[in-house]
MDTraj code that builds the backbone (N, CA, C; nanometers):
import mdtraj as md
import numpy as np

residues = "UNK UNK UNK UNK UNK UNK UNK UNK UNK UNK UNK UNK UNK UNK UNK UNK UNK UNK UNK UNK UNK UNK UNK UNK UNK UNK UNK UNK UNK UNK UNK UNK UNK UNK UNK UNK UNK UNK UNK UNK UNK UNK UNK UNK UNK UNK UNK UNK UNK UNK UNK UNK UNK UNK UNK UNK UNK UNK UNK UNK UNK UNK UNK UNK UNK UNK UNK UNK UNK UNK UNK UNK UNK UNK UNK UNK UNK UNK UNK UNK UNK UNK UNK UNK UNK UNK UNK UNK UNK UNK UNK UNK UNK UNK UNK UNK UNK UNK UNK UNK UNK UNK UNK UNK UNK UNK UNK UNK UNK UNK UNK UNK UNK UNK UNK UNK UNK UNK UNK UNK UNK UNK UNK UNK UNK UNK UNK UNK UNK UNK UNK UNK UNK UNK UNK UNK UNK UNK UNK UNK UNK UNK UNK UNK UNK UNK UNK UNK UNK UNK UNK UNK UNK UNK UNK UNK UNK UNK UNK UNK UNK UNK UNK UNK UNK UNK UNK UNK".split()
xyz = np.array([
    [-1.3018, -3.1485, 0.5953],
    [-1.4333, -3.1157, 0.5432],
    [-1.4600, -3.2060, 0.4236],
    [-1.5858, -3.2690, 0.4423],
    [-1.6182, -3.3727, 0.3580],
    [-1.6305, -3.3120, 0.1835],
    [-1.6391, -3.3462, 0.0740],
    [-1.6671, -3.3310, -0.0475],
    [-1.4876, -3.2034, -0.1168],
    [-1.4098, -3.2021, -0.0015],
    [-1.2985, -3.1274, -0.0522],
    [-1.1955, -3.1896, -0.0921],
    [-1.0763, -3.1276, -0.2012],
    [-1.0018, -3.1937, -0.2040],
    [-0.8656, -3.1217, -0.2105],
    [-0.7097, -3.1934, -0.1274],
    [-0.6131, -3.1113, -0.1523],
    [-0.5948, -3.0592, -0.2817],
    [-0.4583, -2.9169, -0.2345],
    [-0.4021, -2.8784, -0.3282],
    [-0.2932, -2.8537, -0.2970],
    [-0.2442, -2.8041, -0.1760],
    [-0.1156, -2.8371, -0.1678],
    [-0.0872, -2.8035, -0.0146],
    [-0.0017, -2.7885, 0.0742],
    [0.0487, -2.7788, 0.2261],
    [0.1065, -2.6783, 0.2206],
    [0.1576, -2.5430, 0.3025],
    [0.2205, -2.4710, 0.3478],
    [0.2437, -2.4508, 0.5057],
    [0.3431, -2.4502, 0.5734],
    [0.3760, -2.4284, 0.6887],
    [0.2790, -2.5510, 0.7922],
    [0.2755, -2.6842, 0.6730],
    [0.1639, -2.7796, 0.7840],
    [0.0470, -2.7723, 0.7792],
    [0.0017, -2.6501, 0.7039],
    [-0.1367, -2.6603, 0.6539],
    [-0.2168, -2.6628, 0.5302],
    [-0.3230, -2.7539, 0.5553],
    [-0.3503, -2.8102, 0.4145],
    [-0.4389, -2.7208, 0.3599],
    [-0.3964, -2.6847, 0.2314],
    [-0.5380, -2.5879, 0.1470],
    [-0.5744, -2.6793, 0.0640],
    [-0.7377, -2.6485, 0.1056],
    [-0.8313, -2.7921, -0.0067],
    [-0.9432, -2.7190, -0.0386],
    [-1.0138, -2.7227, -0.1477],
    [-1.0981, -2.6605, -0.2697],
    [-1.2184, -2.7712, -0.2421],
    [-1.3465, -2.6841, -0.1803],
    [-1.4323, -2.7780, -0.2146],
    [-1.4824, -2.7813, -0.3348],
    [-1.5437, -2.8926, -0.3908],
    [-1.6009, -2.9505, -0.5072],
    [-1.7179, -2.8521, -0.5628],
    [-1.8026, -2.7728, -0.4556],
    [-1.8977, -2.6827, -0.5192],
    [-1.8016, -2.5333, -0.5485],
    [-1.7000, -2.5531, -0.4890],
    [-1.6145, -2.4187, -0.5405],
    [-1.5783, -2.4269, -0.7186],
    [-1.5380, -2.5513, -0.7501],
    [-1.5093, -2.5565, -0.8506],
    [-1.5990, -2.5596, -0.9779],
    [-1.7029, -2.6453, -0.9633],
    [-1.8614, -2.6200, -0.9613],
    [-1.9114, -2.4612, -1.0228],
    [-1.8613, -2.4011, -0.9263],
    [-1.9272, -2.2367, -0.9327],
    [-1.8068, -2.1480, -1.0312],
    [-1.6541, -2.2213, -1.0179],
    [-1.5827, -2.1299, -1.1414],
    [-1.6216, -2.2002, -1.2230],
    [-1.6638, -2.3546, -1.2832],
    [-1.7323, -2.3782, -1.4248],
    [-1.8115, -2.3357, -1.4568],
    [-1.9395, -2.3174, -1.3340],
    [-2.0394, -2.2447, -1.4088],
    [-2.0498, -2.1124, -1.4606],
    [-1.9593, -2.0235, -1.3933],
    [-1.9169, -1.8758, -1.4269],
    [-1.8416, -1.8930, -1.5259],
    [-1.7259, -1.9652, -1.5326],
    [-1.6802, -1.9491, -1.7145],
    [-1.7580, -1.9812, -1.8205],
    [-1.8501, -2.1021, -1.7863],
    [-1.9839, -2.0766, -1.9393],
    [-2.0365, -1.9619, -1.9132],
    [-2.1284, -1.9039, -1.8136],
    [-2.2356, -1.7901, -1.8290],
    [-2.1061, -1.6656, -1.8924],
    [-1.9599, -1.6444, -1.8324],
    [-1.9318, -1.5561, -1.9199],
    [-1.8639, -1.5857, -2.0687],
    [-1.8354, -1.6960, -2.0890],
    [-1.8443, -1.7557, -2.2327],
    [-1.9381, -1.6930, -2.3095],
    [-2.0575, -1.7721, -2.2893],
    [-2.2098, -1.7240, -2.3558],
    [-2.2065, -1.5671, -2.3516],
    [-2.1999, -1.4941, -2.2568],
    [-2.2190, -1.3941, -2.2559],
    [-2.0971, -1.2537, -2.4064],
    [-2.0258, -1.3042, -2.3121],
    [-1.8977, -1.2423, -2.4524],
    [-1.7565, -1.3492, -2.5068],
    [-1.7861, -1.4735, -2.4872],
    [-1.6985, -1.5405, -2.5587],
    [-1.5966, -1.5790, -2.4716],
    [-1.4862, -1.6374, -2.5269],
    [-1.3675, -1.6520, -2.4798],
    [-1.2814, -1.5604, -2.3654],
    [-1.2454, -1.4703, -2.4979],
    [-1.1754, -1.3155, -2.3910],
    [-1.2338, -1.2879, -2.2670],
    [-1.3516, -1.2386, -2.2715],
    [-1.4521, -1.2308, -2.1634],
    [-1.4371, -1.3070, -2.0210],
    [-1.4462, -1.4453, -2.0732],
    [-1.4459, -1.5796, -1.9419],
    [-1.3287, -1.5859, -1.9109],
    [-1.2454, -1.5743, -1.9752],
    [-1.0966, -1.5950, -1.9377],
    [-1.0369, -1.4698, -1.8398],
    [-1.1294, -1.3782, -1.8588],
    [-1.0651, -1.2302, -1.7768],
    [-1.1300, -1.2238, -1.6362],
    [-1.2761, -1.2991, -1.6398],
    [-1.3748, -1.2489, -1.5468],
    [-1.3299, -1.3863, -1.4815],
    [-1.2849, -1.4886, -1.5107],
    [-1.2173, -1.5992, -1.4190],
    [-1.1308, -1.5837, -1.3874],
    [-0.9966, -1.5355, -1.4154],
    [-0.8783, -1.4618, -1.3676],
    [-0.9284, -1.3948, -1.2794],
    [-0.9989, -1.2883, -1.2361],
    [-1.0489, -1.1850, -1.1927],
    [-1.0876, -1.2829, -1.0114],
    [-1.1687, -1.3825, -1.0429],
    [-1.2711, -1.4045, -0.9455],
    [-1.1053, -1.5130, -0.8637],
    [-1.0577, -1.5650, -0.9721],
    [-0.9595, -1.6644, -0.9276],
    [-0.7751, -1.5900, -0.8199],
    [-0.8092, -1.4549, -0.8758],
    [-0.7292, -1.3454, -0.8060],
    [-0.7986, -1.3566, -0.7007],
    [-0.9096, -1.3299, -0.6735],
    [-1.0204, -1.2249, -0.5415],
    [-1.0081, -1.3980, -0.4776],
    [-0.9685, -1.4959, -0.5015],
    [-1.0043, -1.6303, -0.3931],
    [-0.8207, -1.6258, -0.3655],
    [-0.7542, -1.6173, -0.4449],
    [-0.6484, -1.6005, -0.3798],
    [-0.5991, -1.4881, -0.3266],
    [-0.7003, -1.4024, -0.2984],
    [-0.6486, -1.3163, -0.1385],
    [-0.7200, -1.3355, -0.0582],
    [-0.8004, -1.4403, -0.0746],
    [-0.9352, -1.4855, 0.0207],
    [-0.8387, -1.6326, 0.1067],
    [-0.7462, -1.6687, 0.0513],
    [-0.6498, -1.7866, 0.0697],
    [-0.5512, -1.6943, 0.1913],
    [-0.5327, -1.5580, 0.1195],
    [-0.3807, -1.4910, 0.2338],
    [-0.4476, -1.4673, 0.3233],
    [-0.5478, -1.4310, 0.2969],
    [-0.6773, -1.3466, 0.4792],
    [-0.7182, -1.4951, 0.5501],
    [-0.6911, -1.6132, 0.5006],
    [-0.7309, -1.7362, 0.5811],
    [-0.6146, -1.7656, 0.6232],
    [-0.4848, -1.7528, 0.5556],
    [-0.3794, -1.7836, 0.6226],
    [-0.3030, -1.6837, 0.7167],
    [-0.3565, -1.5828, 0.7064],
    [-0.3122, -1.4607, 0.7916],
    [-0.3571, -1.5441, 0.9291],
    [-0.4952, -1.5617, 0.9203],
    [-0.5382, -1.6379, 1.0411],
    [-0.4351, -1.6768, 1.1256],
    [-0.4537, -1.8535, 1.0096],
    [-0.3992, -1.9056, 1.0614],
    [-0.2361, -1.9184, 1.0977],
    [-0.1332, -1.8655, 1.0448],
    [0.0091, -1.8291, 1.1152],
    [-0.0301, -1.7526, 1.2351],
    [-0.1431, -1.6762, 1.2565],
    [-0.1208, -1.5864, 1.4091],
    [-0.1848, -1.6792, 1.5089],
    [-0.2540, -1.7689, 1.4461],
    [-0.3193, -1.8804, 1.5613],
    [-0.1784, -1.9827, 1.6122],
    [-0.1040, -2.0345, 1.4549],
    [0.0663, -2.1267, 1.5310],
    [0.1178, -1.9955, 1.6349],
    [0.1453, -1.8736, 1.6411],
    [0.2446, -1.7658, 1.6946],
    [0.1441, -1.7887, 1.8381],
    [0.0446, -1.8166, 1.8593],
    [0.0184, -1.9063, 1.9988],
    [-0.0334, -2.0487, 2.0558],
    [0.0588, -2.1358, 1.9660],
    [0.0663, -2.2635, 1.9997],
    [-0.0920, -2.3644, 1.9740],
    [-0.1378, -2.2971, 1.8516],
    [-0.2776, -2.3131, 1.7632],
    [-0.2640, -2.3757, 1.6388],
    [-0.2412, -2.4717, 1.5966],
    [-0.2197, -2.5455, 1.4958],
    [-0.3630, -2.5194, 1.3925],
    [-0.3268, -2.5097, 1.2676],
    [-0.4796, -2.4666, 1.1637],
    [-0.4323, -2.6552, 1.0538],
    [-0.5216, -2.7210, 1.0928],
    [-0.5177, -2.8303, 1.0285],
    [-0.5185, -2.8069, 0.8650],
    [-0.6053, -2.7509, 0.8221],
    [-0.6724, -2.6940, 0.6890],
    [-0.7391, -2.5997, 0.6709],
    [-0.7154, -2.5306, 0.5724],
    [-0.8201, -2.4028, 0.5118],
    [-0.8954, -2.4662, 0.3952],
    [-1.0309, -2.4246, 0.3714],
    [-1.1171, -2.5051, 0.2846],
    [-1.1977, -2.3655, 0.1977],
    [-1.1273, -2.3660, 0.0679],
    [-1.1940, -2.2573, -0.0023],
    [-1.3349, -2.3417, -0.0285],
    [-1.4012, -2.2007, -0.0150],
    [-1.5740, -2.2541, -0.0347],
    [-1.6005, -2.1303, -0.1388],
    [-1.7468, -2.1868, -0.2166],
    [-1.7770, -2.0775, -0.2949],
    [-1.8292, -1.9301, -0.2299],
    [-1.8034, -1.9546, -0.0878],
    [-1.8755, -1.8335, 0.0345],
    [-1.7829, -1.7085, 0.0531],
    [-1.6602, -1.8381, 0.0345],
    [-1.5274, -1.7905, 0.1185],
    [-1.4291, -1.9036, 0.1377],
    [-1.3309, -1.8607, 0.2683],
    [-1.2434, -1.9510, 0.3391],
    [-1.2942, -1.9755, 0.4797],
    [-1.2125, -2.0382, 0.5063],
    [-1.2225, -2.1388, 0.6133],
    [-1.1065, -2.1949, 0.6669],
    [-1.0305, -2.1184, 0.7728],
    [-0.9653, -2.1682, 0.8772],
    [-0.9856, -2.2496, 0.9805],
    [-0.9676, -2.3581, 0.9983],
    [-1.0313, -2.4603, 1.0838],
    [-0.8808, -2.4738, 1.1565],
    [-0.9016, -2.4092, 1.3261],
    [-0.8046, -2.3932, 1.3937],
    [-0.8693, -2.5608, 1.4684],
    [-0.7668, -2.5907, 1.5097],
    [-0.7340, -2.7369, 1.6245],
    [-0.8333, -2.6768, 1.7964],
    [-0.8118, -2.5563, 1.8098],
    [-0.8816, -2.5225, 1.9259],
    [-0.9110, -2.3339, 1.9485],
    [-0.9776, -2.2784, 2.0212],
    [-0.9981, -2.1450, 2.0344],
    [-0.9009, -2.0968, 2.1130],
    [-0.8500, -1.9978, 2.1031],
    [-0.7710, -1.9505, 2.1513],
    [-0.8086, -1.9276, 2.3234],
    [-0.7141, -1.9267, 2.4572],
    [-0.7334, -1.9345, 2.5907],
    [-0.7435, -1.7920, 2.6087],
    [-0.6809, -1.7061, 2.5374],
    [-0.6565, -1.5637, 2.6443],
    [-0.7534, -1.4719, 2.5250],
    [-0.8485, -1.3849, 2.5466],
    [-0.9171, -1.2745, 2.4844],
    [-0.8040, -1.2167, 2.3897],
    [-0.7081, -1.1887, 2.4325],
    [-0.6194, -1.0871, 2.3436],
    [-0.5212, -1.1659, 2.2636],
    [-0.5318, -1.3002, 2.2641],
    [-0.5227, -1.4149, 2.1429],
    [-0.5752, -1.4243, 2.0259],
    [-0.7499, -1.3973, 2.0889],
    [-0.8702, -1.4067, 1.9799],
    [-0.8804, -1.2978, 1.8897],
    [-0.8553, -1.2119, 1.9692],
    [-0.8093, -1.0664, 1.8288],
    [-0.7113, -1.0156, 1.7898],
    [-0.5961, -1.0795, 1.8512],
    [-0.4830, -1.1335, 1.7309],
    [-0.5090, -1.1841, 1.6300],
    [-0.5978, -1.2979, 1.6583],
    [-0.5935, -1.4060, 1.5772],
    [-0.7184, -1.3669, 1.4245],
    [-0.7817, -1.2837, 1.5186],
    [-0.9254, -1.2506, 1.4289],
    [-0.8999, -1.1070, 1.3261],
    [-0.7969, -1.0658, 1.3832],
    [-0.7696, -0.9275, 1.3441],
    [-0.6899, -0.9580, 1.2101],
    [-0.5835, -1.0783, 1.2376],
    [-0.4435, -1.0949, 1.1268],
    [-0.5336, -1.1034, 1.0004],
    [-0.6636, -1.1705, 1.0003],
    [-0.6969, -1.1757, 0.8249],
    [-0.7307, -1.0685, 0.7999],
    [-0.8119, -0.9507, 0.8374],
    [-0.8057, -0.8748, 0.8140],
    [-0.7237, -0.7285, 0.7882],
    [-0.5985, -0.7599, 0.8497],
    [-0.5073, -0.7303, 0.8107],
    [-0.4123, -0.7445, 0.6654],
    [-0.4593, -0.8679, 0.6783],
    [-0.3463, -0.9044, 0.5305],
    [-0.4367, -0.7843, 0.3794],
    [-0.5306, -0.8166, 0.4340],
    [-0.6481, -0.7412, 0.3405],
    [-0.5560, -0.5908, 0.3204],
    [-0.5885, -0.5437, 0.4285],
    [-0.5126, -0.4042, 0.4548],
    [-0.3957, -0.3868, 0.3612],
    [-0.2777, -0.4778, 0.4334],
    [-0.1487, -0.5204, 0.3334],
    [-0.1717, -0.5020, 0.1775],
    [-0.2345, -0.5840, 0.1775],
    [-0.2656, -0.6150, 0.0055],
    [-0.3477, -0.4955, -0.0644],
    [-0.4251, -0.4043, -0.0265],
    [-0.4835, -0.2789, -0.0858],
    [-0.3664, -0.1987, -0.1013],
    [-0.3001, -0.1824, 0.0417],
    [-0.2071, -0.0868, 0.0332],
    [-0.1082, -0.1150, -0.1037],
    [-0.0717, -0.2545, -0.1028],
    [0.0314, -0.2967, -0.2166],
    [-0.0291, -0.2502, -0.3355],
    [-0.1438, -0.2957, -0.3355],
    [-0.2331, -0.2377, -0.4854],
    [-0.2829, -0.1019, -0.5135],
    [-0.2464, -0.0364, -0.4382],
    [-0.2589, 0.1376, -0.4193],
    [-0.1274, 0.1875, -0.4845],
    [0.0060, 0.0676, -0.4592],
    [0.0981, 0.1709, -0.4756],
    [0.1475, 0.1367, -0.6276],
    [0.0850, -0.0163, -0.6738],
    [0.0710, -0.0314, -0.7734],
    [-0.0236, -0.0126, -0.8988],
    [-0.0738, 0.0760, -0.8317],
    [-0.1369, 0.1628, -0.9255],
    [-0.2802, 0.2018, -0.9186],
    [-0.3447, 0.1117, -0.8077],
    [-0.5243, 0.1378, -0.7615],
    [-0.4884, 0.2776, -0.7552],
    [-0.4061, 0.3787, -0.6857],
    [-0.4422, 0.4875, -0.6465],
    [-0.4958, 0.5607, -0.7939],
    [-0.4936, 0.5129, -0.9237],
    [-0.5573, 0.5920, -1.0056],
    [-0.7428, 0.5658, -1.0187],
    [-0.7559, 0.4585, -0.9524],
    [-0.9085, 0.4245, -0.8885],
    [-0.9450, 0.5441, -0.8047],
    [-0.8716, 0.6351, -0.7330],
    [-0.9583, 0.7037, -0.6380],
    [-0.9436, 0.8542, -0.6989],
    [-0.8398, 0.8696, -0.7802],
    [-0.8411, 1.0140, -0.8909],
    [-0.9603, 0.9927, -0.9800],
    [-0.9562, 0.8469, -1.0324],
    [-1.0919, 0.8181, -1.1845],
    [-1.1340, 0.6753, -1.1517],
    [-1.2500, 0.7137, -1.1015],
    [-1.3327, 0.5961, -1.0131],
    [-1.3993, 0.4856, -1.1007],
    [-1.4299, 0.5601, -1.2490],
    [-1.4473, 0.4933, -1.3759],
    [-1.3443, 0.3678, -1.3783],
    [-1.2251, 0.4165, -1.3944],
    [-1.1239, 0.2464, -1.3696],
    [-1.1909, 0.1241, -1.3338],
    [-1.2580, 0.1476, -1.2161],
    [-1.2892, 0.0490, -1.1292],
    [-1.4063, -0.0564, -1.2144],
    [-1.4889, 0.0116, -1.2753],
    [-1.5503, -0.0736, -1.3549],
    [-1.5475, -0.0612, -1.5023],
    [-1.4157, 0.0233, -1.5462],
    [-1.3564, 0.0082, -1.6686],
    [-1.3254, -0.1538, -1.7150],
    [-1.2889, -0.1993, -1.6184],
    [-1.2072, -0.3270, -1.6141],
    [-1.0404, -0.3307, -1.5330],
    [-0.9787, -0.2301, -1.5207],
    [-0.8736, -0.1846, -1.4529],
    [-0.8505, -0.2831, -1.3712],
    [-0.7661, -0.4513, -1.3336],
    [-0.7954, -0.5180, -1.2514],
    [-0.6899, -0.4820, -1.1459],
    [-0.5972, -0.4255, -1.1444],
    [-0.5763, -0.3629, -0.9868],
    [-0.6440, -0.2855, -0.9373],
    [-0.7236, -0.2148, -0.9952],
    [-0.8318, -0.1256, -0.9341],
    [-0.9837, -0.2329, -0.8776],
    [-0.9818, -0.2702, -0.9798],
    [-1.0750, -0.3924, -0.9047],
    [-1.0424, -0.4712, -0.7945],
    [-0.9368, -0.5499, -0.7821],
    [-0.8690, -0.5653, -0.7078],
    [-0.8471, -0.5215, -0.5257],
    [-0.7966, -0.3731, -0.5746],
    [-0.7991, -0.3166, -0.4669],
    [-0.9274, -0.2956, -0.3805],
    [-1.0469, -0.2491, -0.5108],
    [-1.1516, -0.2148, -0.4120],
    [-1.2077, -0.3684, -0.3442],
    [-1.2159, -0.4872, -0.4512],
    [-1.2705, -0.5468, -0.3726],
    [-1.1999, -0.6433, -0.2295],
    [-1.0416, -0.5837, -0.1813],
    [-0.9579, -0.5929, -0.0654],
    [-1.0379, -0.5067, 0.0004],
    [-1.0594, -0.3750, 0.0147],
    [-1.1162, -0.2784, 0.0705],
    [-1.2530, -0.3656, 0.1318],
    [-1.3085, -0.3903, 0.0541],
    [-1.4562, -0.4573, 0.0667],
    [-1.4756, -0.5985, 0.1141],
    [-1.3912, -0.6649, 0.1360],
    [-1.3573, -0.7593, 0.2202],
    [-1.3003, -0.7626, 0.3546],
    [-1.2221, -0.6448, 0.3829],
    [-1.2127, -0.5715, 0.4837],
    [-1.3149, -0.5758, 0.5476],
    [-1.3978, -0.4931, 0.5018],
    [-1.5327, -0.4368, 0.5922],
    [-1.6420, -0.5030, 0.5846],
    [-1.6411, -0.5617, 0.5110],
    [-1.7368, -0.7246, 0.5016],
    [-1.6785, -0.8434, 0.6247],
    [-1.5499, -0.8150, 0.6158],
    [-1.5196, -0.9448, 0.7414],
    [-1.4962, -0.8912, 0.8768],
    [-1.4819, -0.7605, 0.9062],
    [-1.5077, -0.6656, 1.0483],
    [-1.6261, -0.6360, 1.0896],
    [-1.7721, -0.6556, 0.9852],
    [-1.9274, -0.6839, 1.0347],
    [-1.9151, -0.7577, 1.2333],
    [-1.9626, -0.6856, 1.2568],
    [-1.9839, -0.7124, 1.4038],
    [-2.0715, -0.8645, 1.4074],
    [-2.0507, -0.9555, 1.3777],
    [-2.1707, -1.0831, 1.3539],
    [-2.0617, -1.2134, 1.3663],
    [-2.0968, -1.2962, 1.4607],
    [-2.0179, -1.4386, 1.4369],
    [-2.0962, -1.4828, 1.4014],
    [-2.0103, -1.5643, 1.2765],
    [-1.8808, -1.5965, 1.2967],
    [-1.7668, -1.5271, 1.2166],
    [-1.8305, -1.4176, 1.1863],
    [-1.7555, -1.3209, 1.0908],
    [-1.6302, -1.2439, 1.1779],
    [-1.5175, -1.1886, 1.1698],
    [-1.3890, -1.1640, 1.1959],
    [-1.4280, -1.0967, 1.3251],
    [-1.5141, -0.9534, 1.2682],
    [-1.5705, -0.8185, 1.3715],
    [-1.6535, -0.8930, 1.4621],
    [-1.7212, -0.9915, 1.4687],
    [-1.7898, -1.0551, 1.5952],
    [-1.6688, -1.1427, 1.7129],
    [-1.5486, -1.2063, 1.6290],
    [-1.4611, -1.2272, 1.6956],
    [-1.3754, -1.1544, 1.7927],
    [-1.3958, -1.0444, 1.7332],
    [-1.2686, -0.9007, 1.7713],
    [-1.3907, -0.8783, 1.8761],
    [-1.5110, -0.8156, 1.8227],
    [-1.6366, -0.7650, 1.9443],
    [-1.6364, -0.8826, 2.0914],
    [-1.6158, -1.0105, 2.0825],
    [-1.6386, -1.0811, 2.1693],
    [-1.5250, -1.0688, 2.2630],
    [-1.3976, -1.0647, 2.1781],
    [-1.2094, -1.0575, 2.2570],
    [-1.2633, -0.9478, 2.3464],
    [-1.2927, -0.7812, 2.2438],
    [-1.3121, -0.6809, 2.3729],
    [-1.3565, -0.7072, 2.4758],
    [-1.4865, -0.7513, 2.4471],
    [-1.5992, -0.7674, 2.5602],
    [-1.5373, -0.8721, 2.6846],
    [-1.4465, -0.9537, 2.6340],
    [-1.3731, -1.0177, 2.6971],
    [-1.3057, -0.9371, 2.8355],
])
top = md.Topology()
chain = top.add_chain()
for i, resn in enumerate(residues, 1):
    res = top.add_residue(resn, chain, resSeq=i)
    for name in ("N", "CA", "C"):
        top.add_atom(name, md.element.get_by_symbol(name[0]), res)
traj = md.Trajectory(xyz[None], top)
């Protein structure tokens, strides 16, 4: 993908940051600069820079279940949207495609649960946490909410993938 650039390889695949991604965390660390200073930008960029690196495990969830059927993922390309698994080809058999469509949303799953046991579960006793600042509670919900944001029944979104495998 044109205007991106590496950052590093895992298992053969390249993760690369496009240029408006980076773009959009500069411009969010001034507006929260300006807004409350230092402390502020430094927390609410941590924050957004957490939520892209589980946006990195739900692209690579992908892609390892696309290699586990002979599907090579050239590169994942964080965008300011999202990720981007760019598999080599579509999977041949229906019950490939929601393997394959299901694993990111899974990792999601994984990762709430981890953050539930690390301590989100005080997010669902005192819901205040959540926009206290509490960042495993933040955290967690916004795993939860990526979940169900990427199971939307709509391609090219996860749930239009999985809807098409059934229908398959």
């Amino acid at each position: 993908m044109g205007w991106s650039l590496p950052i590093f390889r895992i298992a053969g695949i390249q993760l690369r940051i496009h240029v408006t991604f980076l773009l959009l965390i500069g411009w969010l660390a001034f507006s929260y600069y300006e807004q409350g200073g230092s402390a502020v930008a430094a927390s609410r960029v941590l924050f957004i820079l957490l939520l892209f690196a589980c946006v990195v495990l739900h692209e690579f969830g992908h892609a390892l279940a696309a290699k586990a059927f002979g599907i090579n993922t050239p590169d994942i390309t964080l965008l300011p949207i999202g990720g981007v698994a760019r598999l080599e080809r579509m999977p041949e058999k229906p019950m490939q495609e929601l393997v394959i469509a299901l694993a990111g949303p899974m990792v999601n799953v994984v990762i709430a649960l981890g953050l539930f046991v690390a301590g989100g579960s005080q997010a669902f006793l005192n819901p205040s946490a959540i926009e206290g600042g509490g960042l495993i509670a933040q955290l967690l919900t916004i795993n939860i909410l990526l979940l169900l944001f990427n199971l939307l029944p709509a391609f090219p979104m996860d749930g239009g993938r999985v809807l098409r495998a059934l229908l398959a």
